[in-house]
C-alpha positions in Angstrom: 9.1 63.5 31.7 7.2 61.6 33.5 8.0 58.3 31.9 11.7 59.1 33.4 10.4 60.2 36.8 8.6 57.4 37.7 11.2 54.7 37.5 14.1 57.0 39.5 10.7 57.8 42.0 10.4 53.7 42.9 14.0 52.8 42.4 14.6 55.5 45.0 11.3 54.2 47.6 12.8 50.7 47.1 16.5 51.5 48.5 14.6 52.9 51.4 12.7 50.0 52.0 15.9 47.9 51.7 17.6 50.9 54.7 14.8 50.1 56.2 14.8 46.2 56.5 18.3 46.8 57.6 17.2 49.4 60.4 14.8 46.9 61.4 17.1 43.7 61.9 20.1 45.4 63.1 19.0 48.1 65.3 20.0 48.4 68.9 16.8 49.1 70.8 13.0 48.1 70.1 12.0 51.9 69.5 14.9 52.2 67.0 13.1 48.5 65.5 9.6 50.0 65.7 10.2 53.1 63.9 11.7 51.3 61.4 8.5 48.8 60.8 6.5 52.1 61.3 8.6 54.2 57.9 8.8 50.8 56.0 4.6 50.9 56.2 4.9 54.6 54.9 7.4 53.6 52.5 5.4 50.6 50.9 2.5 52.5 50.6 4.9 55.0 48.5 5.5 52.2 46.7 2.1 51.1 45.9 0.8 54.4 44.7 3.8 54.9 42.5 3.3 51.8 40.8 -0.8 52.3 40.6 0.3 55.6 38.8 2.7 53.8 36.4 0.2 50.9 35.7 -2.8 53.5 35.5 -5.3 50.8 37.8 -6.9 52.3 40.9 -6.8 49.1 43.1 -3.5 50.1 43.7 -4.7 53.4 45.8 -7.3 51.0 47.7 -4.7 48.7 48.9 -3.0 51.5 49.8 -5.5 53.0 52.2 -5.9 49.2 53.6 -2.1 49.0 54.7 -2.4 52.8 55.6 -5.0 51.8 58.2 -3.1 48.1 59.0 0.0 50.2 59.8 -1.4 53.0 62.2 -3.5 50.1 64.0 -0.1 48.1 64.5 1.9 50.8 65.6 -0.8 51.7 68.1 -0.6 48.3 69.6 3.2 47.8 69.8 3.7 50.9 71.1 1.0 49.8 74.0 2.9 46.8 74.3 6.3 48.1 74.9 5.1 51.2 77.4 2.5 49.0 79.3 3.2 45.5 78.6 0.1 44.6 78.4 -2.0 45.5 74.7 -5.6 44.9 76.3 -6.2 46.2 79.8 
């Protein structure tokens, strides 16, 4: 079952990425551009666990928790960026 689960599973994150990367070129306003960056981080790290579960190695959940981090920290500083224009006061 899970031999068949896995494949649909990152078959299925991978068309969201690819929503995403359109979402993030084409949309109309910066937020609408951010949020997109911000699910395409959720969506790779979707991607990465899936594929440390398929190939059984456990470096795959590490550099998960790296780009978890990486993503928040960004997201934090773009959205200081766009309300304040400024990142560092």
């Amino acid at each position: 079952m899970l031999s068949i689960a896995l494949p649909v599973t990152l078959a299925l994150v991978i068309m969201a990425l690819l929503m995403n990367l359109y979402r993030l070129t084409v949309g109309p306003t910066l937020p609408d551009r951010v949020m997109a960056l911000d699910t395409m981080y959720v969506n790779s790290i979707a991607l990465i666990v899936l594929l440390g579960f398929w190939l059984q190695d456990k470096t795959y959940f590490e550099a998960a928790l790296l780009i978890a981090m990486l993503g928040f920290i960004s997201t934090v500083a773009v959205c200081k960026y766009i309300l304040r224009g400024d990142i560092i006061e």
